[in-house]
C-alpha positions in Angstrom: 87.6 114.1 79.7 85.6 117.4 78.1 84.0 117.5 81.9 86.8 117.3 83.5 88.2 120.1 80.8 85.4 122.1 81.3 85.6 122.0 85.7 88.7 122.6 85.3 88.6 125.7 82.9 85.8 127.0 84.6 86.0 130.7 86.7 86.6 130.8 90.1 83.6 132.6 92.0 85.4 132.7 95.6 81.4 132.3 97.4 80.6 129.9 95.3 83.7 127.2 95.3 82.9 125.1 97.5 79.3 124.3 95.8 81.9 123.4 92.8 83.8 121.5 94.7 81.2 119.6 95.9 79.6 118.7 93.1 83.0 117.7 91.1 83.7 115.4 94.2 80.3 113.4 94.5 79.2 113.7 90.9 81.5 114.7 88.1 84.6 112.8 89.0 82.5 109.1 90.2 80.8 109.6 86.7 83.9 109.8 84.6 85.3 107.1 87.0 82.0 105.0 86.4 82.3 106.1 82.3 85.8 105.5 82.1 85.7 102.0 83.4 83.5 100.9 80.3 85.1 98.6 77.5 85.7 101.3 74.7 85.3 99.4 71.2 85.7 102.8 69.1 88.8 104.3 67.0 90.1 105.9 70.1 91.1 103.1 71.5 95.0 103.4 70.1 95.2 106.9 71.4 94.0 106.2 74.5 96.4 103.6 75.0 99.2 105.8 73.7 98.4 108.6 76.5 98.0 106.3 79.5 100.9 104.7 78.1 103.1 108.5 78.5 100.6 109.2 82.0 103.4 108.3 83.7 106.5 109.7 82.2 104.2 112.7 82.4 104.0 112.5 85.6 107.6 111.8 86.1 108.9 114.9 83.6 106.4 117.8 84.4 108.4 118.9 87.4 112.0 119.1 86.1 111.1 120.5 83.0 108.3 123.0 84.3 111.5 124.3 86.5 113.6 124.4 83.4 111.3 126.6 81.3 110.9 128.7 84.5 114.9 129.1 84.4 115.2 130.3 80.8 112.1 132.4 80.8 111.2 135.3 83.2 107.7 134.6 85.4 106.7 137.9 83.5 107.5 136.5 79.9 105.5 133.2 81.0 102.6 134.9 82.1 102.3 137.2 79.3 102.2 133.8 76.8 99.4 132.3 78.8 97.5 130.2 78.2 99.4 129.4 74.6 102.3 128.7 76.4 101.1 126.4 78.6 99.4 124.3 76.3 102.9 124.2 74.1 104.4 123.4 77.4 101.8 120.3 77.5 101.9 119.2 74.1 106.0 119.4 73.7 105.7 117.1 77.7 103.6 114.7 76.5 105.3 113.9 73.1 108.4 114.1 74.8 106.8 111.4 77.3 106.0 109.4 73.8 108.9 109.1 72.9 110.9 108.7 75.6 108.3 105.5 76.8 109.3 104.4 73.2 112.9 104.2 72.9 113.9 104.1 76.5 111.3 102.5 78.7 110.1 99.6 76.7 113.5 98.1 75.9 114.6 99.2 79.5 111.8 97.1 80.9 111.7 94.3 78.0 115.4 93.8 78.7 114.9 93.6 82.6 112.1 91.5 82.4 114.1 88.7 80.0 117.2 89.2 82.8 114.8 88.8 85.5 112.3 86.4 84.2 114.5 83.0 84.7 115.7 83.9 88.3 112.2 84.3 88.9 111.0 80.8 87.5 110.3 77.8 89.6 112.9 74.8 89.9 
């Protein structure tokens, strides 16, 4: 993840992109692919499970409530809170995502499941 951070944050240098580019395509992104696939026995184990659990109510939220801060904040104000309000913006989405997965997905999908689950058994 701190590669991926650190690609990410790094500075654009218009000549030099597509060298970047390059490089995150054939070597950075395979090797956190490659190290990401390992069986993790440490502590951060339960977290990780907890954000790939919100990765997709992330994924789900980001738009209509990156258009909702954009409609009660002008462009200007946004900009001029960067990058703090950006990572608020990330922090408040993914607990949001949290808890949301918590107390509507799980018994949504628990629930389903039990409706589903004899209609779906052999006879």
């Amino acid at each position: 993840m701190a590669a991926v951070c650190l690609v990410l944050a790094s500075p654009s240098v218009p000549r030099f992109d597509w060298v970047c580019d390059a490089l995150c395509i054939t070597v950075v992104f395979p090797a956190c692919v490659a190290l990401g696939g390992q069986r993790s026995t440490g502590r951060s184990d339960a977290v990780l499970l907890l954000l790939g659990a919100a990765s997709y109510p992330v994924y789900v939220l980001h738009k209509p409530l990156g258009d909702l801060v954009k409609l009660g904040f002008d462009t200007a104000a946004i900009k001029s809170a960067a990058p703090w309000a950006g990572l608020l913006f990330v922090v408040l989405l993914t607990a949001t995502a949290i808890v949301l997965e918590r107390i509507y997905d799980l018994p949504v999908r628990r629930f389903l499941t039990g409706k589903l689950r004899p209609a779906l058994a052999p006879s």
